[in-house]
C-alpha atoms as one frame of an Amber mdcrd trajectory, in Angstrom:
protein
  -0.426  20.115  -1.004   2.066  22.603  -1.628   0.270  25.166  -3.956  -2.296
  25.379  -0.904  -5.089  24.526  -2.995  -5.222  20.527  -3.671  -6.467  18.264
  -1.134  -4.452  15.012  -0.979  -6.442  12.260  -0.306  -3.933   9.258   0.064
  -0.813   8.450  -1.318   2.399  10.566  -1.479   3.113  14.217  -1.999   7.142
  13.803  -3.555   8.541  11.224  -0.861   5.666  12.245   2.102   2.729  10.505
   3.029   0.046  11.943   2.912  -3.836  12.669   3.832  -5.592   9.481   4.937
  -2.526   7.464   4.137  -0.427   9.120   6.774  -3.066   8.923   9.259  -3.419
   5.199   8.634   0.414   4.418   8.612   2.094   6.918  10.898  -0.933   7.597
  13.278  -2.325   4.234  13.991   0.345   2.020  14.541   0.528   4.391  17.669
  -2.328   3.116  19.579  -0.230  -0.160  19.496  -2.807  -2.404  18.104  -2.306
  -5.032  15.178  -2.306  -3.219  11.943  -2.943  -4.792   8.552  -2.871  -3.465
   5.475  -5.672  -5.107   2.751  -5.164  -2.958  -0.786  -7.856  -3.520  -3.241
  -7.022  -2.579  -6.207  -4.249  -2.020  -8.153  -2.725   1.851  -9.152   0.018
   3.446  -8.181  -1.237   4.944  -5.059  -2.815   1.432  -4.156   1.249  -0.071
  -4.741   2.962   3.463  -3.005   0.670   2.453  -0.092   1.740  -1.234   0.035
   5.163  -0.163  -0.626   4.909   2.421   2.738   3.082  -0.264   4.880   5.878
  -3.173   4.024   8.584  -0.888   5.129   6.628  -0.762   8.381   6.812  -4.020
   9.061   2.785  -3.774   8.709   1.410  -7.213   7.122  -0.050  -6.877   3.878
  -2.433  -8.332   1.411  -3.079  -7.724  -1.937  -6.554  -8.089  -3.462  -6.214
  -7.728  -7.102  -9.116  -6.219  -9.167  -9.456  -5.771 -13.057  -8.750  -1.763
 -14.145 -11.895  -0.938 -16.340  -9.067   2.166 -18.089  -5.694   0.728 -17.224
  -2.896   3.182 -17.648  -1.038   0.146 -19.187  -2.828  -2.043 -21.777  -0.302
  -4.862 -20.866  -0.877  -4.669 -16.802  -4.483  -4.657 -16.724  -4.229  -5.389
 -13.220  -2.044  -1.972 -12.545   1.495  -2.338 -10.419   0.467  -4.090  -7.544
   1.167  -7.617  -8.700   4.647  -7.020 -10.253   5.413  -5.008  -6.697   4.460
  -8.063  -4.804   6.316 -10.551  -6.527   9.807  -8.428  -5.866   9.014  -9.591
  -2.073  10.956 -12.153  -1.423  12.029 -11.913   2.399   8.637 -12.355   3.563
   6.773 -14.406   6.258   3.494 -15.805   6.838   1.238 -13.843   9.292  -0.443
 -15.395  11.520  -3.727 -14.104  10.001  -4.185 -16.220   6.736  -3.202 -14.888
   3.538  -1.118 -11.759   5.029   2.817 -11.343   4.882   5.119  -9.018   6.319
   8.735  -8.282   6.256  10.701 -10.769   8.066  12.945  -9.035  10.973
């Protein structure tokens, strides 16, 4: 990252992808073969990611899973869920339970 010293696994650095997560959303959709996105999980890296593949047009699929220390008491399942539900111009893929943005 910027002070040269952290290593960014995933997520965003400010409004950049980064680590892993820009070599699974900028890199591979190059080789032109179907890209899905499964997130497991629930954070904010886990919804930053969903949030970079939808713009994408990548189909998506959330997989929700219990936080054992959730940074909010009332979301015990983290972001994800109240991102997904803000989707609402969304069609089925042809791959059961994935959605993408409709075009």
């Amino acid at each position: 990252l910027a002070d040269g010293k952290t290593v960014a696994w995933g997520g965003f650095d400010g409004k950049r992808l980064v680590g892993t997560t820009r070599i699974l959303l900028e890199v591979n959709p190059l080789s032109g073969l179907p890209l899905y996105w499964l997130a497991a999980g629930g954070g904010e890296i886990t919804r930053d990611e969903l949030r970079a593949a939808w713009e994408r047009h990548i189909s998506v699929l959330l997989v929700p899973a219990k936080s054992r220390y959730p940074a909010d008491p009332a979301h015990p399942y983290g972001p994800c869920g109240a991102f997904m539900e803000t989707l609402k111009t969304y069609k089925q893929d042809d791959v059961r339970g994935f959605i993408r943005l409709e075009e």
